[in-house]
Steps between C-alpha positions, in 0.01 A plus 500: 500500500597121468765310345282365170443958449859580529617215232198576259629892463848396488442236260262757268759764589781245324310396235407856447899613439647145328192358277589786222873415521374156401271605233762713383750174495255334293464762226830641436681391209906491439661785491790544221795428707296157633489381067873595491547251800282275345657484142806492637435145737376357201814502314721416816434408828482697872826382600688680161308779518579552889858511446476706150254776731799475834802546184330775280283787618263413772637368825163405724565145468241328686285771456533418127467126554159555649377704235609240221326243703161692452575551131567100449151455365361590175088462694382801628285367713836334702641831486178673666493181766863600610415849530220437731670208731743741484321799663358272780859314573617889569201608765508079666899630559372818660259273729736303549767700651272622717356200644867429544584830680154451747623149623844664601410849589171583533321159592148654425231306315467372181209757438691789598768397268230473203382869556892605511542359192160643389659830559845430349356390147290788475807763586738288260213533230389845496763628588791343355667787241621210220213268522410545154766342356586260792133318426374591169829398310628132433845638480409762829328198743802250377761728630375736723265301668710191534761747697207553760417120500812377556564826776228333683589168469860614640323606780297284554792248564717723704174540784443107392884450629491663816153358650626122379773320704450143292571685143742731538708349225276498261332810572901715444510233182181657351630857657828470283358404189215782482777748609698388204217499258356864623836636421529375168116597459548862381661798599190599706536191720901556485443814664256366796726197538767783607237635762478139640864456512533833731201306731686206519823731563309637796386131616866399533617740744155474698468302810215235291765479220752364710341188453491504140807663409646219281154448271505914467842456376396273269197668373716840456742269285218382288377872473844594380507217217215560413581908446782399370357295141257787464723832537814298370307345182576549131153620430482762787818654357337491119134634666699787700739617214165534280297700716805685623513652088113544495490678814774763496346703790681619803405274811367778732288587258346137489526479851237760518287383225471184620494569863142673368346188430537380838281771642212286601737279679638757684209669633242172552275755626211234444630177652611677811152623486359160494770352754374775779163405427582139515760584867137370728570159296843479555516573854238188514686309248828527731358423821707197585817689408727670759785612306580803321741694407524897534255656243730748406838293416271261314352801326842596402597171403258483264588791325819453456444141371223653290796794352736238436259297324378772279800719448641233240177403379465848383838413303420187397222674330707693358747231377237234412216731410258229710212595666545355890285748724251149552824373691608768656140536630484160574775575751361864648178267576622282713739728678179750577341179610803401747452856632190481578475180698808602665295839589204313635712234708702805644136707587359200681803414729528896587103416609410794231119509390403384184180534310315149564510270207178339412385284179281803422748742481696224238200550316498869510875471371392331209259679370691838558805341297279436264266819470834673482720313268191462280478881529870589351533631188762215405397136591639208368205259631266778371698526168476125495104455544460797235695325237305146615165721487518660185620139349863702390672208633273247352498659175924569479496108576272430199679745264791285579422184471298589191854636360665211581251273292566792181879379553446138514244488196657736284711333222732743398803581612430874623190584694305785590343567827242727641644713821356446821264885523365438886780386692426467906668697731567225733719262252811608391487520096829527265353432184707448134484788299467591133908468431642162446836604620322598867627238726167378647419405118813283492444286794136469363619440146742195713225341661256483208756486261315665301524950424245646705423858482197744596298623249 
C-alpha cells in the first residue's frame, strides 16, 4: 500500500471525527451565561469586567478574559466563526506538538507523524468523558478548551527550547508567559501547572537539568506568582466561602462521589486496547531511538503523576463544582502514549519480536476503531451524525434564530416565546424558563432589554 492510500484513509478518517465538530460550531447558538457576558461588555469594557470577575466571585481570570472575547460581538455568525477556528487551532496544537516531539525524539517521517495524530484525535474525540461541554458550549470551548490550547502551546515551546541553540531566549520568554497565563487560566490548569512544577522539580536535580538550573528556577518562580494571584485573590476567597455554605457535606464523602466520575479514567480499558494494537507501529515509529528508560519505573511514574493530578481535581470538583475529566484525560493520554513508545523502544533494543507493521495492518486498525466505536452504545461522533441526520441540530438552530427575530420585532416591552421541544443531544441547552425571577431570564431580559419569558 503506497503513500497517496495511507493519507487518503487518514485524511477521510479525520474528516470523519472533526467535520461534525465544525458543523456543530456553525449551528450552536449562545448559551445564557455567553448573553450575560455579552450584556455586560456592552455597558463596560473587558478590562473592568476582568478585574470586577478576579475581586468578586469567579477567580479564572484569563480563562474569563477569553470567554468575554468570544462574547464581544452582537453577529452570530462571528460567534459561530470563532467557534470553528477555534476547534481547528486546538487539534493544529496537537499536530503540532507532535511534529515537535518527532524532530527531537523520534525523527520518523512526516507521514508517520500524520497517522499518530490520526490516532490521537480519534482517542481524544470518542473518548474524551467532558467533550460535550468542552466543544458544544461557547462558554465550555472558551475555557476548557483554551486550557488544552495553551497546554500544547506550552509544550510545544519547552521541546521548541531544547532542539534550538539560536532562540533559547526567546523560546524561556514565551515559556514564562504561557506558564503565567495557564495558572491564572482556571483552577483546572492551576492544578496541572502544579504537576509541571514537580517535572521541572525532577529536571533540576537530574544530570540534563544541571544545565538549566537557573531558567527552572525561574519558571518555578513564575509558577509560584502565578498560584499565588489565583489561590490568594479576593474572588477565590468570595467563590470558596459560597460553595463552602451550599455544600455542607463531609469531604470523604465527596471524595468518594467524585472519585466515581473518574472511573473511565482510571480503567482506560479501551485506549490501552488501541495502544497494544497500535505497539507494531510504535516499535517502527521508534526505530532511530536508542534510549529508554525501565518500563516499570516509568510505569510507576506515571501513576503517581497521574494520582497527584487527579486526587485534587476530584476536590476541585468538589470546591468549584467544574467539570475537568477532558483535562485530566488529556493528561492520562499522553502519559499512556509515553508508555507505550517507551515499551516499544525497550522491546526492540532487548531484540524481542514484534508483530511486523505494514500499511495494511494501519488500515485494518482503522476500520476496527471504527466498527467498534461505531458499535458502543454511547458515541459522541454517532450522537453527533444522529442529531445532523435527523436535522435536530438544524432545526434547534432555526428555532433560535427564529426567536431571536420574535425579540427584535416585537414592540412591547414583555415578550413571549415558544420553548425549544426537540433539543439535540449533542449541544448543551440551558434554556429561560417560564419565571421571570429565574436567572437565565435576567441575563436574557439584560441583553434584549426587553422581559422575555416562555409561553
Amino acid at each position: 500500500m503506497n503513500k497517496t492510500i495511507i493519507i487518503t484513509v487518514s485524511s477521510f478518517f479525520l474528516l470523519f471525527i472533526l467535520t461534525p465538530l465544525i458543523y456543530l460550531a456553525f449551528n450552536v447558538f449562545p448559551a445564557t451565561d455567553d448573553f450575560g457576558f455579552a450584556a455586560s461588555l456592552r455597558d463596560s469594557d473587558i478590562w473592568s469586567i476582568s478585574k470586577a470577575i478576579y475581586l468578586t466571585m469567579d477567580n479564572r481570570l484569563s480563562g474569563n478574559f477569553i470567554t468575554l472575547l468570544f462574547c464581544n460581538s452582537d453577529t452570530i455568525f462571528i460567534h459561530r466563526l470563532q467557534f470553528a477556528i477555534f476547534i481547528l487551532l486546538l487539534f493544529s496544537s496537537i499536530y503540532l506538538v507532535l511534529f515537535e516531539f518527532n524532530k527531537l525524539y523520534l525523527k520518523s517521517s512526516n507521514l508517520n507523524i500524520f497517522i499518530l495524530f490520526t490516532f490521537f484525535s480519534f482517542l481524544y474525540i470518542a473518548y474524551n468523558p467532558g467533550i460535550n461541554e468542552a466543544f458544544f458550549w461557547y462558554s465550555g470551548v472558551a475555557v476548557w478548551s483554551s486550557s488544552l490550547l495553551f497546554f500544547n502551546i506550552l509544550i510545544y515551546s519547552i521541546t521548541k527550547y531544547f532542539s534550538v541553540v539560536k532562540y533559547k531566549s526567546i523560546f524561556l520568554v514565551i515559556i514564562s508567559f504561557i506558564i503565567f497565563i495557564l495558572t491564572s487560566q482556571n483552577e483546572i490548569m492551576f492544578l496541572l501547572m502544579f504537576v509541571i512544577s514537580l517535572i521541572l522539580i525532577f529536571s533540576y536535580f537530574n544530570k540534563r537539568g544541571k544545565l538549566y538550573r537557573s531558567q527552572i528556577i525561574l519558571l518555578l518562580v513564575i509558577l509560584a506568582i502565578g498560584a499565588a494571584i489565583v489561590i490568594f485573590g479576593p474572588g477565590n476567597y468570595e467563590r470558596l466561602k459560597f460553595i463552602s455554605e451550599k455544600q455542607p457535606a463531609t469531604l470523604l464523602k465527596v471524595l468518594i462521589s467524585n472519585a466515581l466520575l473518574y472511573r473511565k479514567i482510571f480503567l482506560l480499558s479501551d485506549i490501552l486496547v488501541f495502544n497494544l494494537l497500535l505497539l507494531p507501529f510504535y516499535y517502527y515509529l521508534t526505530s532511530k531511538v536508542e534510549a529508554y528508560f525501565n518500563p516499570r519505573k516509568l510505569l510507576l511514574l506515571s501513576v503517581i503523576l497521574l494520582f497527584v493530578f487527579i486526587c485534587p481535581s476530584i476536590i476541585a470538583k468538589t470546591l468549584y463544582s467544574f467539570r475537568i475529566q477532558n483535562v485530566v484525560y488529556y493528561l492520562s493520554l499522553i502519559l499512556v502514549f509515553i508508555n507505550f513508545l517507551n515499551l516499544s523502544v525497550y522491546l526492540r533494543l532487548k531484540k524481542t519480536v514484534v508483530f511486523r507493521y505494514s500499511n495494511k495492518y494501519l488500515l485494518i486498525i482503522v476500520v476496527f476503531l471504527s466498527f467498534i466505536y461505531l458499535s458502543k452504545k454511547e458515541s459522541v461522533v454517532r450522537t453527533i451524525y444522529s442529531d445532523i441526520f435527523t436535522k435536530k441540530i438544524e432545526n434547534y438552530s432555526y428555532k433560535m434564530l427564529e426567536r431571536e427575530k420574535t425579540i427584535f420585532n416585537c414592540k412591547n416591552d414583555t415578550v413571549y416565546v415558544m420553548p425549544i421541544l426537540i433539543k439535540p443531544k449533542s449541544i448543551f441547552i440551558y434554556d429561560i424558563s417560564t419565571d421571570n425571577t429565574d436567572w437565565r431570564n435576567s441575563v436574557y431580559n439584560s441583553y434584549y432589554k426587553k422581559t422575555v419569558i416562555l409561553k
